[in-house]
C-alpha positions in Angstrom: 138.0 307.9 120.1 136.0 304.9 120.9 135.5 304.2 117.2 139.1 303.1 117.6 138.0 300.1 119.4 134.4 299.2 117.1 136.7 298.7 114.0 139.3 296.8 114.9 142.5 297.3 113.3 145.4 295.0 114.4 148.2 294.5 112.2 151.4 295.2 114.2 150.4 295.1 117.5 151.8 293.2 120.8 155.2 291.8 121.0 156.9 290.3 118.2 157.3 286.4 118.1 161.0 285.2 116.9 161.3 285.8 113.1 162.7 284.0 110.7 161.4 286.5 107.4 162.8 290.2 107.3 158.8 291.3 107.4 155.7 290.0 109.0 153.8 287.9 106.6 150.0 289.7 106.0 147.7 286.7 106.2 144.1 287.2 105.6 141.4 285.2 106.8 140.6 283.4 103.4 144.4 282.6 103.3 144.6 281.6 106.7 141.8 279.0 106.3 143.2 277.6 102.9 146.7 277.0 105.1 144.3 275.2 107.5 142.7 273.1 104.8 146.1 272.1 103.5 148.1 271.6 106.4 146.1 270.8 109.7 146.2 266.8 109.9 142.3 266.6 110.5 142.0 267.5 106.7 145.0 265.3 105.5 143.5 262.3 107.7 140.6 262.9 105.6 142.0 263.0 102.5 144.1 259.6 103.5 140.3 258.1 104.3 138.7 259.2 100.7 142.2 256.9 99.3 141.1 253.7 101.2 137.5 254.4 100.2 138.2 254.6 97.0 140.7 251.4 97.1 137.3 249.3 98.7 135.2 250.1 95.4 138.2 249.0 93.4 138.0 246.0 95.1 134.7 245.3 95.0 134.5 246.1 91.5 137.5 243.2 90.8 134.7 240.5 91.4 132.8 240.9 88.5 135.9 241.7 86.5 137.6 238.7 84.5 140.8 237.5 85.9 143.1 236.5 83.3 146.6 234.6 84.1 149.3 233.2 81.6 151.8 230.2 82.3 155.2 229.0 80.1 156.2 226.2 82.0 158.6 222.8 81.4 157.4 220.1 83.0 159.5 216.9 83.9 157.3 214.2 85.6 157.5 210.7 86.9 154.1 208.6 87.9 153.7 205.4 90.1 150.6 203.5 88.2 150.5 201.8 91.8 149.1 204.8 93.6 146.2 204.8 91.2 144.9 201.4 91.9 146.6 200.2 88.5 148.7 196.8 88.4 148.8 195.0 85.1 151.0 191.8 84.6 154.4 192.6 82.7 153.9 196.2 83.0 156.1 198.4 84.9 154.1 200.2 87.8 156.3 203.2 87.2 156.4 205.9 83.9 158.8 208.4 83.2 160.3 210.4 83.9 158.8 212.3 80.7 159.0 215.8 80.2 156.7 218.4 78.2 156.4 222.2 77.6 152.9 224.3 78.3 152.2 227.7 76.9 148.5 228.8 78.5 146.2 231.8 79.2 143.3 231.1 81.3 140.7 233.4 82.6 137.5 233.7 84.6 134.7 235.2 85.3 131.6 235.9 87.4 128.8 236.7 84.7 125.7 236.8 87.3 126.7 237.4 90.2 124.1 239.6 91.9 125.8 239.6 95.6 128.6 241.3 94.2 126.7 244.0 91.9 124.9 245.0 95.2 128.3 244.7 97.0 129.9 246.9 94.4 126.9 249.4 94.8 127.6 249.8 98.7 131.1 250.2 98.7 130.3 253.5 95.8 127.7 254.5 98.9 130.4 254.2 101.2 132.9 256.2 99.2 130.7 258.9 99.0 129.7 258.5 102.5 133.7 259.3 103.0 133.9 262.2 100.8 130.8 263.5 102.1 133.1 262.7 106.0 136.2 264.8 104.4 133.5 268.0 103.5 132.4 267.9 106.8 136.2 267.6 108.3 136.9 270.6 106.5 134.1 272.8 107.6 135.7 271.9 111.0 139.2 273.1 110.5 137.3 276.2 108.7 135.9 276.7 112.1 138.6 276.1 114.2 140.7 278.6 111.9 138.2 281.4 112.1 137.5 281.2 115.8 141.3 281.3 116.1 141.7 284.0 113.8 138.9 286.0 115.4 140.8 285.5 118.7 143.7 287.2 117.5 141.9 289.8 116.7 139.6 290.3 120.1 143.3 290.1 121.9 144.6 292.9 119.1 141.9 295.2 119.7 142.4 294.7 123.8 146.1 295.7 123.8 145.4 298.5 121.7 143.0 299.5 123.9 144.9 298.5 126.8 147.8 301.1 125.8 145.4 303.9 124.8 144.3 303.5 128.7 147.7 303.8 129.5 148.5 306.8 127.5 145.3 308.3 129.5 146.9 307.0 133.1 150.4 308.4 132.4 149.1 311.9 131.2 146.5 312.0 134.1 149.9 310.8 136.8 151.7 313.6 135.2 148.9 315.9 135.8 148.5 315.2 139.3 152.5 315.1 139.9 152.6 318.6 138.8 149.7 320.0 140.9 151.2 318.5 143.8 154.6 319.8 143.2 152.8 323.1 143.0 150.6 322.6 146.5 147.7 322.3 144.8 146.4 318.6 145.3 147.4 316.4 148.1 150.1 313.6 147.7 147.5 310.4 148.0 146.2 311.9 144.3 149.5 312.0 142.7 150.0 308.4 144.2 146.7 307.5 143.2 147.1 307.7 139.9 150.6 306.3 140.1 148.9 302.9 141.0 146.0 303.3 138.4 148.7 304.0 135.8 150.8 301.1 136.7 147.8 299.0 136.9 147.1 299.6 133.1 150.5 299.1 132.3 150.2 295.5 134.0 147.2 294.6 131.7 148.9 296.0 129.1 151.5 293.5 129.2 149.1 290.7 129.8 147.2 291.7 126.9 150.1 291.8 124.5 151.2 287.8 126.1 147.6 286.6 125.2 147.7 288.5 121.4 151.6 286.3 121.4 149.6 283.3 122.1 146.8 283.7 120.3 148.9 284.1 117.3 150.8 280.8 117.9 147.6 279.1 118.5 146.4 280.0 114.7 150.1 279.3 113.1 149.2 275.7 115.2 145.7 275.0 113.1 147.2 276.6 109.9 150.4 274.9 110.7 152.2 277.7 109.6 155.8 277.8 111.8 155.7 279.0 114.9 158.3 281.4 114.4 156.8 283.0 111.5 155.7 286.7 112.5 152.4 287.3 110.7 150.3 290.7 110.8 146.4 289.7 109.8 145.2 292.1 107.1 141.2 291.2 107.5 139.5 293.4 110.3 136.5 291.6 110.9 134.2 294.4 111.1 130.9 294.4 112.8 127.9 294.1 110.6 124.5 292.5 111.9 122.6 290.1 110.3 119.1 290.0 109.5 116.1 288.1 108.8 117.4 285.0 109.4 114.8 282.2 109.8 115.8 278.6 111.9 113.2 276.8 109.6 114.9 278.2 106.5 118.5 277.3 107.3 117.7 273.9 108.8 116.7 272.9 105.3 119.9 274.6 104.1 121.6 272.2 106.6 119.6 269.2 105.6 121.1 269.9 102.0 124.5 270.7 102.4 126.2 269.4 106.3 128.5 267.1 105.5 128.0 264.7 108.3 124.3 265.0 107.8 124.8 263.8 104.3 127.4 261.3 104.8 124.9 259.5 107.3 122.2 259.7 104.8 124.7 257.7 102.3 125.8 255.4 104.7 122.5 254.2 105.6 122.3 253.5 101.8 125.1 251.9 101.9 124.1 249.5 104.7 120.8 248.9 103.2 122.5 247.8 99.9 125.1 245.4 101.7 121.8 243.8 103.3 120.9 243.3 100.0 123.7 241.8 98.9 123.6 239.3 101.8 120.4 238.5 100.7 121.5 237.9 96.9 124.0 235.5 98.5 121.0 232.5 98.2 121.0 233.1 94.5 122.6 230.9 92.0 125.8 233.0 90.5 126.7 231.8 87.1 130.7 231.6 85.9 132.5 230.6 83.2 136.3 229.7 83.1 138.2 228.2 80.2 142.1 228.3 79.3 144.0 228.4 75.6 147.1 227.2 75.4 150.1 224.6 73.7 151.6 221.8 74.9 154.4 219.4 73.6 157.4 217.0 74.4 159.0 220.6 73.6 158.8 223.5 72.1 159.3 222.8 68.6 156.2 220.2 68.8 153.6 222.3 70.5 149.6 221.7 69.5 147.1 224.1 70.6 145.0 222.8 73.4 142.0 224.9 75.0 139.3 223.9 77.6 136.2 225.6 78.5 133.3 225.3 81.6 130.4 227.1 82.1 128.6 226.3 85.5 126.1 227.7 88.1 126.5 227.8 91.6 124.1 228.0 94.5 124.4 228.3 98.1 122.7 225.5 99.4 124.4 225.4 103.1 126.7 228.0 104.8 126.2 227.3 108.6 124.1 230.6 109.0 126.8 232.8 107.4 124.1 234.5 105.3 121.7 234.7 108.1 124.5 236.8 110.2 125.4 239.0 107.5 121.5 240.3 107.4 121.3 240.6 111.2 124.5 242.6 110.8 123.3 245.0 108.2 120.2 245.5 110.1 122.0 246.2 113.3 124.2 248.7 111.2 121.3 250.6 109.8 119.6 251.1 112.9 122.7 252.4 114.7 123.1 255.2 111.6 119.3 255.9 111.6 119.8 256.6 115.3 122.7 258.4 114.4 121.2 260.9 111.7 118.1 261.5 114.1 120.3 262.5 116.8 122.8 265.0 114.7 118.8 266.2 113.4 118.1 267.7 116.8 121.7 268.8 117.2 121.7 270.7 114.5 118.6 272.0 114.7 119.2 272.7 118.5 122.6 274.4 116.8 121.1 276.9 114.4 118.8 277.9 117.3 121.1 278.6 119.5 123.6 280.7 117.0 121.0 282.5 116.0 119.9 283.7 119.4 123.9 284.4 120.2 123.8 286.9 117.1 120.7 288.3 118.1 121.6 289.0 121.7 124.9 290.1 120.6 123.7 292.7 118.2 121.6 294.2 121.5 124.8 294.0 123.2 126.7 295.7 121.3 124.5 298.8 120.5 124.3 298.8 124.5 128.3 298.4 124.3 129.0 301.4 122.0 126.3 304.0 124.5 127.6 302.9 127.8 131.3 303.7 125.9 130.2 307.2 124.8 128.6 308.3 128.0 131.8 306.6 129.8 134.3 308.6 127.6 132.3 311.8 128.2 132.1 311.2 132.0 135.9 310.7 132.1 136.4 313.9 129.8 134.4 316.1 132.6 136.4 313.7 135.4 139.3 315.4 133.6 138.4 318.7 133.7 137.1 318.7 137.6 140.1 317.4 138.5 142.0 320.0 136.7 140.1 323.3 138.0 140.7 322.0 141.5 136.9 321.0 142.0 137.7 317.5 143.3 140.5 315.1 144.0 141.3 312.1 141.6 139.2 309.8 142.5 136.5 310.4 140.7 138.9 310.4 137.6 140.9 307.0 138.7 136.7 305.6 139.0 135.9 306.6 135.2 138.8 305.5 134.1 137.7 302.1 135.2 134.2 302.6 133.8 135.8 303.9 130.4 137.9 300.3 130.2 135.5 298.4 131.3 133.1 299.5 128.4 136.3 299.4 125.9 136.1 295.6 126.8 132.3 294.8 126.8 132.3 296.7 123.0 135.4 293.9 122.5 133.8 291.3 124.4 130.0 291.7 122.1 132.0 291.8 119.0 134.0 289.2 119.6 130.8 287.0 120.7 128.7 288.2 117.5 131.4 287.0 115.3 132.2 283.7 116.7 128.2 283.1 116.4 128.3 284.1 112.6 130.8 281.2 112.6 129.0 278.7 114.5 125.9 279.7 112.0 128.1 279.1 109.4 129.1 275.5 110.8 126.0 274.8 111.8 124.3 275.2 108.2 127.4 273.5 106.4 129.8 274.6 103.4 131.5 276.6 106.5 133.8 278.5 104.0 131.3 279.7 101.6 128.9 280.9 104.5 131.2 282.2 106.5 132.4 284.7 103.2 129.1 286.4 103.0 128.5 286.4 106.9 131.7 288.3 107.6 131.2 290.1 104.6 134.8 288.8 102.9 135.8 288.1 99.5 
């Protein structure tokens, strides 16, 4: 019977939430974590952050980009010679009002400009610093959907276990009811087993509360509605892994953590914007010009045009420049700081999920013996009781032993798979991992 409780089968159990569909929804753990990557706000705050990202390059990119503007304007005017210094004997100091018409383009542009190449250059670093961010924010809601998904199905397996103990209580009260009606067994058995069978009907009903909550807790990350009734169709069943080494999936990390990567990049990115401070002290070279027509109206319009080309250099800016390098330095220290520290975390992380699998595998094949010799001790409990041999307690006692190793085989499987997930995290591309961990499609 205890095979019951190794593979873990949970769809329908506990107490129903408040429905809102005429059947529970089957939700799979692949489905469950593509509701988590569409819904929870951790992933749409990172999609909202790869928007501004790519909004910055645009920007940058508009520098060395022409800007072209048109005008159709009528002009009406009036001029006071005297403001301009001009007085001439038997002339009139003021002229107009006159009036003309001015059809123009004009445009400009930055042909060398070498501050804003490099600028242009870390703003692309940045936005795939922020892509590389919104990878990594969705390995997190994979994990935080798989954990709570593997929850609901620890809680499952403990209320079904929880009413196969009480299914063994009752029948066992009933048993010693009846041999003391008969005058067999003493009155403190039958009430003995009334309190052990009550007892298990108490953590029955806590068990089915938690499996309640632990539901509502993975319609939260998924953000499925709370009074959606769901039955999860994915078992989770126990497999081992093997032959895993920390040196080989640190380099797996190296290549594919998303916040690992996205420091890398921004570090790039900070060494290119130091650049471009630094390409501020060159001469930038721009040309600007405007075609157009102008007239005492429309009908007498003559083209005009006027062009410049002119180079500029920086030859005094207060220290501006000088701060921007000192900030870029100060920046790429702080990520290099950064990546070195999430280096030992991770490495420090693959370590320590591989020694939970591993000392969750020896649980668990201690888990599944101490089970089988329990149930068997309870079976002969049974049968002593039965032919009169001894009173209940030694039955009430293995009953206690068989639950109690019905929960450490839930308890080590439950620990083994959360520590294929934090492997899974740990290494990066959560989602793809995590399938062939668990073994899912």
């Amino acid at each position: 019977m205890h095979k019951l409780f190794i593979y873990i089968a949970l769809a329908g159990l506990g107490p129903l939430l408040a429905q809102t569909h005429p059947s529970p929804r089957k939700l799979s753990l692949d489905e469950a974590i593509q509701l988590g990557l569409k819904n929870n706000l951790r992933a749409l705050q990172a999609e909202t952050n790869n928007s501004s990202a790519r909004i910055e390059r645009i920007r940058a990119l508009s520098a060395l980009l022409p800007t072209v503007n048109g005008s159709l304007g009528e002009y009406v005017q009036e001029n006071n010679l005297a403001t301009f210094g001009f007085r001439f004997p038997g002339v009139p100091n003021i002229i107009g009002p006159f009036g003309y018409s001015d059809i123009r383009a004009s445009a400009s542009m930055n042909l060398v400009d070498w501050s804003a190449r490099k600028n242009l250059q870390a703003a692309g670093q940045n936005q795939k610093a922020t892509e590389l961010t919104a990878q990594d924010a969705r390995d997190l809601v994979v994990e935080a959907v798989a954990n709570s998904y593997l929850s609901i199905i620890a809680a499952g397996a403990r209320v079904e276990a929880a009413r196969s103990e009480v299914s063994t209580a009752q029948a066992l009260y009933e048993r010693a009811r009846d041999q003391h009606a008969a005058g067999v067994s003493p009155a403190i058995d039958e009430l003995r087993s009334q309190v052990e069978w009550q007892a298990r009907q108490q953590q029955l009903l806590a068990s089915q509360n938690q499996f309640a909550k632990d539901k509502l807790a993975l319609a939260r990350v998924t953000g499925l509605p709370p009074a959606q009734d769901f039955d999860l169709s994915d078992t989770a069943p126990y497999g081992p892994l093997e032959d895993l080494a920390p040196e080989q999936m640190l380099d797996r990390a190296h290549q594919s953590r998303g916040d690992y990567l996205s420091l890398k990049a921004q570090i790039q990115a900070a060494e290119t914007a130091r650049e471009a401070a630094l390409a501020e002290r060159y001469p930038k070279l721009a040309l600007e010009g405007n075609y157009g027509a102008n007239g005492v109206n429309v009908a007498q319009l003559h083209p005009t045009f006027a062009f410049a080309g002119s180079i500029k250099v920086n030859v005094f800016d207060g220290g501006r420049i000088h701060a921007d390098i000192a900030q870029s330095d100060v920046t790429i220290r702080q990520r290099e700081d950064e990546i070195a520290d999430l280096d030992r975390k991770i490495d420090v992380d693959i370590r320590s999920a591989l020694l939970d699998l591993k000392s969750t595998q020896e649980q668990v094949a201690v888990a599944q013996r101490n089970l089988e010799v329990a149930s068997e001790a309870l079976t002969q409990a049974r049968d002593r009781f039965v032919a009169g041999v001894t009173d209940n307690i030694e039955v009430v006692q293995t009953q206690d032993a068989v639950a109690n190793a019905q929960e450490t085989v839930i308890s080590s499987m439950y620990a083994h798979n959360l520590g294929k997930v934090a492997l899974a995290r740990a290494i990066g591309m959560t989602e793809m991992n995590l399938k062939q961990f668990m073994g899912t499609k």
